[in-house]
PASEBA-1860 file (N, C-alpha, C; in nm, 3 decimals):
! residues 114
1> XXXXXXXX> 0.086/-0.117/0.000/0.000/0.000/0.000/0.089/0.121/0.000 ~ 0.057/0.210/-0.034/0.152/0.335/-0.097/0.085/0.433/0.006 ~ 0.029/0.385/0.127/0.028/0.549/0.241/0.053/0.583/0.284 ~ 0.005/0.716/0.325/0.099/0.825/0.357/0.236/0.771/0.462 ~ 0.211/0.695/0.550/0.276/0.674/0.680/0.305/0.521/0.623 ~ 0.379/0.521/0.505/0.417/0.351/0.487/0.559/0.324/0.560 ~ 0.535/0.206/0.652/0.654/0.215/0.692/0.735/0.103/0.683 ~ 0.692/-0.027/0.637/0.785/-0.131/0.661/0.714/-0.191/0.512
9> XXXXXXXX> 0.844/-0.277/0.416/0.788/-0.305/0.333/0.825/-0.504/0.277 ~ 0.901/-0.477/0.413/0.974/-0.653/0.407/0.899/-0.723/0.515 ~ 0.900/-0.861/0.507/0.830/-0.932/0.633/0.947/-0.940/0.764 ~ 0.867/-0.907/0.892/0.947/-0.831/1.006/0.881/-0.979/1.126 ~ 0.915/-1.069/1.046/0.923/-1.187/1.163/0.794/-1.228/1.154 ~ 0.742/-1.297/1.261/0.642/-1.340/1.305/0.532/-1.218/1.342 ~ 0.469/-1.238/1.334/0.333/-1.140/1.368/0.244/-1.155/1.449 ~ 0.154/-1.130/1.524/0.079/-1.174/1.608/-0.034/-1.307/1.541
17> XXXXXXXX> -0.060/-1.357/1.642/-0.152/-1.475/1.606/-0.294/-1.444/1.648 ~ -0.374/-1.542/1.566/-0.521/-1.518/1.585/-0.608/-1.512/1.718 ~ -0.560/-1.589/1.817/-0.590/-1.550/1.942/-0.512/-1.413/1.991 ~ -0.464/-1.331/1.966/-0.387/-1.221/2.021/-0.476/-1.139/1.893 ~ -0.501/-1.120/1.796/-0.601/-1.022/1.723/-0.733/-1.053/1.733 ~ -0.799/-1.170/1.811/-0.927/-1.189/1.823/-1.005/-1.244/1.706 ~ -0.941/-1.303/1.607/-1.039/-1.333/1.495/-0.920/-1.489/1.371 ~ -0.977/-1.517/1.308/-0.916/-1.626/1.229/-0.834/-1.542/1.141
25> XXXXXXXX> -0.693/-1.608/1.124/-0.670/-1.551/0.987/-0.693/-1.594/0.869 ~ -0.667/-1.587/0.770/-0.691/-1.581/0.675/-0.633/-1.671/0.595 ~ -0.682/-1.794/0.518/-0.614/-1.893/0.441/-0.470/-1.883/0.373 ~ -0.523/-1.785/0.295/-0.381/-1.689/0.211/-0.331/-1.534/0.275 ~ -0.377/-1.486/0.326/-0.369/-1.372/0.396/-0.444/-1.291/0.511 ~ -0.422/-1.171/0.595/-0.483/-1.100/0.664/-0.480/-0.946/0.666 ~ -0.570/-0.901/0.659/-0.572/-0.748/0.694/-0.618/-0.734/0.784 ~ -0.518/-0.654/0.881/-0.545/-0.629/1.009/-0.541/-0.503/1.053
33> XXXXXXXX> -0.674/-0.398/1.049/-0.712/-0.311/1.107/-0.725/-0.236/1.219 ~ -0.653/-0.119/1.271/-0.658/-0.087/1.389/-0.745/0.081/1.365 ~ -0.834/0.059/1.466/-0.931/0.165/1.479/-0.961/0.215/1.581 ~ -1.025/0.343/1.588/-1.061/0.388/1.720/-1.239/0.469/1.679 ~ -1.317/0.467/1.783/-1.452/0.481/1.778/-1.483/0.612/1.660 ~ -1.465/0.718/1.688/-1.458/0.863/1.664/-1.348/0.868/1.513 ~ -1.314/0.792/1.508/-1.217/0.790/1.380/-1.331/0.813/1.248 ~ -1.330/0.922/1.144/-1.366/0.874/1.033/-1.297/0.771/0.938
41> XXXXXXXX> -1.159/0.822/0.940/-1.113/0.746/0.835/-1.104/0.610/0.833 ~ -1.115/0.542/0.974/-1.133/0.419/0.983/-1.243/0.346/0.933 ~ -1.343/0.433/0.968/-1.503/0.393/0.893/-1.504/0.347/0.759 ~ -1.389/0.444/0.646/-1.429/0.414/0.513/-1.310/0.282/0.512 ~ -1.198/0.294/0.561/-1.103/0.195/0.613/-1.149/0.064/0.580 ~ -1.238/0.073/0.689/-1.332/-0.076/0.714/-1.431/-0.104/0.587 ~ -1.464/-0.028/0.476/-1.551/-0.088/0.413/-1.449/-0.095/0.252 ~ -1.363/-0.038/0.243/-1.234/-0.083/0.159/-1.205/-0.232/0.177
49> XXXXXXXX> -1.149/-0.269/0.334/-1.109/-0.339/0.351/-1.162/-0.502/0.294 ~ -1.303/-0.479/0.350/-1.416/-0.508/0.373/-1.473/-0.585/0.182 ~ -1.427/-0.481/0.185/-1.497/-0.494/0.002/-1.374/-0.607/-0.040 ~ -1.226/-0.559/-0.041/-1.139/-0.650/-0.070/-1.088/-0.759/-0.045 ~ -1.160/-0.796/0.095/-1.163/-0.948/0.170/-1.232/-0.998/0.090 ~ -1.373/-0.977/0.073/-1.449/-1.014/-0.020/-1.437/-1.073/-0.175 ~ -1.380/-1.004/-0.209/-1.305/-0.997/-0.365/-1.231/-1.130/-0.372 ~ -1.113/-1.087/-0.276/-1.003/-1.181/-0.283/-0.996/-1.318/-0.197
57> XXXXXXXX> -1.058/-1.460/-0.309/-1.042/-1.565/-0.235/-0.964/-1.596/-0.119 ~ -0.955/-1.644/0.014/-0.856/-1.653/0.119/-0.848/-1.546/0.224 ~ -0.886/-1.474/0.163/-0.825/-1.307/0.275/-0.914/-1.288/0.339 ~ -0.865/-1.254/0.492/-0.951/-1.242/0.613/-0.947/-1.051/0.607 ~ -1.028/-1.025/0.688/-1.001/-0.897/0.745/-0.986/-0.881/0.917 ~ -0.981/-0.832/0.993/-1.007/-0.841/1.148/-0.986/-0.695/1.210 ~ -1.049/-0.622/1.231/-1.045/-0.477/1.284/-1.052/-0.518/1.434 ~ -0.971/-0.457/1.500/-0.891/-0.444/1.630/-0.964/-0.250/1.682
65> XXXXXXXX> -1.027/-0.266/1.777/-1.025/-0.136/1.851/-0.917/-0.097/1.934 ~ -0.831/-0.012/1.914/-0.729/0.013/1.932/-0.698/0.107/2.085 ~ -0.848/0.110/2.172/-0.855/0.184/2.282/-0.832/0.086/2.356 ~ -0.887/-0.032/2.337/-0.965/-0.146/2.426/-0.818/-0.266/2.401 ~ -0.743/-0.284/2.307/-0.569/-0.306/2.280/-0.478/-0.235/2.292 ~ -0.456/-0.182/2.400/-0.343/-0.095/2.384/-0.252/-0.168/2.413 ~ -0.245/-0.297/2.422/-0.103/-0.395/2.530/-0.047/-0.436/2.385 ~ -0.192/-0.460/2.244/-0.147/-0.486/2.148/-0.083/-0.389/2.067
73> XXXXXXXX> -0.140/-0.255/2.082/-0.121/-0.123/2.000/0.002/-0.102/2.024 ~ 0.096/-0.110/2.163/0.241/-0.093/2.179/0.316/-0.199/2.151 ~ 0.284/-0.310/2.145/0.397/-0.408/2.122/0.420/-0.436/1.925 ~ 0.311/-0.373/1.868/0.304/-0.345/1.717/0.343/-0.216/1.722 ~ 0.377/-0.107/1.821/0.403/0.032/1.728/0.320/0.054/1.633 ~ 0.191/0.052/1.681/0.099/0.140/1.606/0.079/0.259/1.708 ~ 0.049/0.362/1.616/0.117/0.540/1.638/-0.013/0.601/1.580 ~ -0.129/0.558/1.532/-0.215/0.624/1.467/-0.340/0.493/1.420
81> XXXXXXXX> -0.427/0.599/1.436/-0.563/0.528/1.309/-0.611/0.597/1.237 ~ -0.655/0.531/1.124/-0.638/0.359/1.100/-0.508/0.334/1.063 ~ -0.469/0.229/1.101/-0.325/0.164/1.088/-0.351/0.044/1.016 ~ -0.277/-0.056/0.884/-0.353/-0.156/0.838/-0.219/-0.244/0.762 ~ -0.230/-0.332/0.866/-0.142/-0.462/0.847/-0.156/-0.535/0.810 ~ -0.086/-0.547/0.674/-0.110/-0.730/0.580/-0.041/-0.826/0.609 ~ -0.036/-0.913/0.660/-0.016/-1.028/0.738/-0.012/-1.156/0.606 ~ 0.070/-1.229/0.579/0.114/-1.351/0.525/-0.017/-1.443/0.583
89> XXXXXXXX> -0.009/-1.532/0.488/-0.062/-1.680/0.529/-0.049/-1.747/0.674 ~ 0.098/-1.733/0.704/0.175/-1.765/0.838/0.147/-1.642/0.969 ~ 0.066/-1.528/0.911/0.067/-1.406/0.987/0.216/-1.273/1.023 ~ 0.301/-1.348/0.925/0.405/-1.287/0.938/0.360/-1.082/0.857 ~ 0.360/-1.006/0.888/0.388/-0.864/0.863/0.475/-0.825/0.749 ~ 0.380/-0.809/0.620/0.424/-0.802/0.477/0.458/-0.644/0.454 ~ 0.341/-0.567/0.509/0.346/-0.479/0.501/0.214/-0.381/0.587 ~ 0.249/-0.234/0.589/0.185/-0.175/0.679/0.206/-0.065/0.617
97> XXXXXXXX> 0.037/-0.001/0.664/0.055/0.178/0.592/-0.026/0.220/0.723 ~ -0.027/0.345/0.737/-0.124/0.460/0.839/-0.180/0.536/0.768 ~ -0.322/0.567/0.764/-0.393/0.680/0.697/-0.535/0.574/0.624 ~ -0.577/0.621/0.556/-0.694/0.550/0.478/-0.630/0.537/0.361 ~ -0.638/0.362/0.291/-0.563/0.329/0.195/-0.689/0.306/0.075 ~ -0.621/0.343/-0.063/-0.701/0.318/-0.146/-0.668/0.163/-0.185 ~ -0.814/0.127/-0.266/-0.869/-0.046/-0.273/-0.721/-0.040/-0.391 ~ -0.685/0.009/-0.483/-0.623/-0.024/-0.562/-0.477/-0.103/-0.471
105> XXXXXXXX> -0.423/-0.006/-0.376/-0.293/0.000/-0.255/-0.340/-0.185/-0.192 ~ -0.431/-0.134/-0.140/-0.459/-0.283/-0.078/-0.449/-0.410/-0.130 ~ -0.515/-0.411/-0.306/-0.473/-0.532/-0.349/-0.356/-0.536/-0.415 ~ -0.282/-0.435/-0.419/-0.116/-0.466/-0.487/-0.057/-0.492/-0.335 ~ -0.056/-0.471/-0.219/-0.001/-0.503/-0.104/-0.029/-0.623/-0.086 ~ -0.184/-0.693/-0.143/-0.188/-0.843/-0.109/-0.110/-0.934/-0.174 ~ -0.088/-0.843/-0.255/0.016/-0.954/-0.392/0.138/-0.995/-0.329 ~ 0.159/-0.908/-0.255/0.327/-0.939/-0.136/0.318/-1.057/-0.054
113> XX> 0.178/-1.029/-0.032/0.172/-1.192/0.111/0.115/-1.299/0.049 ~ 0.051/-1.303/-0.064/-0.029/-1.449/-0.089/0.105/-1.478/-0.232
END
């Protein structure tokens, strides 16, 4: 994903697992969403995301409230919302942007992990 706040573009180890984000991952991949209530940009965030789970055979999505994780929000260095982490098959951290990403960003970022 090409946003504003892109910051890592190689896989950075292991990543958190599905019991530690609250939801299944994803056969071939995950997008993993961090949000906060009052956020707009997370809103449209979530239905990008949302739309492209959809699309793309395998791919999970899992939005994380990021008030109610903060034990998770610091040990990921997430610094902002929406924050949106593509996660490998294995959950390993392909890549990560901050800001609201366009659908085009999202599925060339999936191309990295599946």
């Amino acid at each position: 994903m090409s946003g504003r706040d892109d910051a890592e573009a190689g896989g950075s180890g292991t990543g958190p697992g599905a019991a530690e984000l609250g939801g299944a991952l994803g056969e071939r991949a995950t997008l993993v969403q961090f949000s906060s209530a009052f956020c707009a940009p997370c809103r449209a965030t979530r239905r990008v995301l949302d739309e492209v789970a959809a699309m793309v055979p395998g791919v999970a999505h899992i939005e994380i409230d990021a008030e109610a994780r903060l034990d998770l929000v610091r040990a990921l260095g997430i610094l902002k919302t929406p924050t949106v982490l593509v996660l490998d098959a294995h959950g390993r951290e392909v890549r990560r942007a901050a800001g609201q990403p366009r659908r085009a960003d999202v599925i060339a970022a999936l191309g990295e992990a599946v």
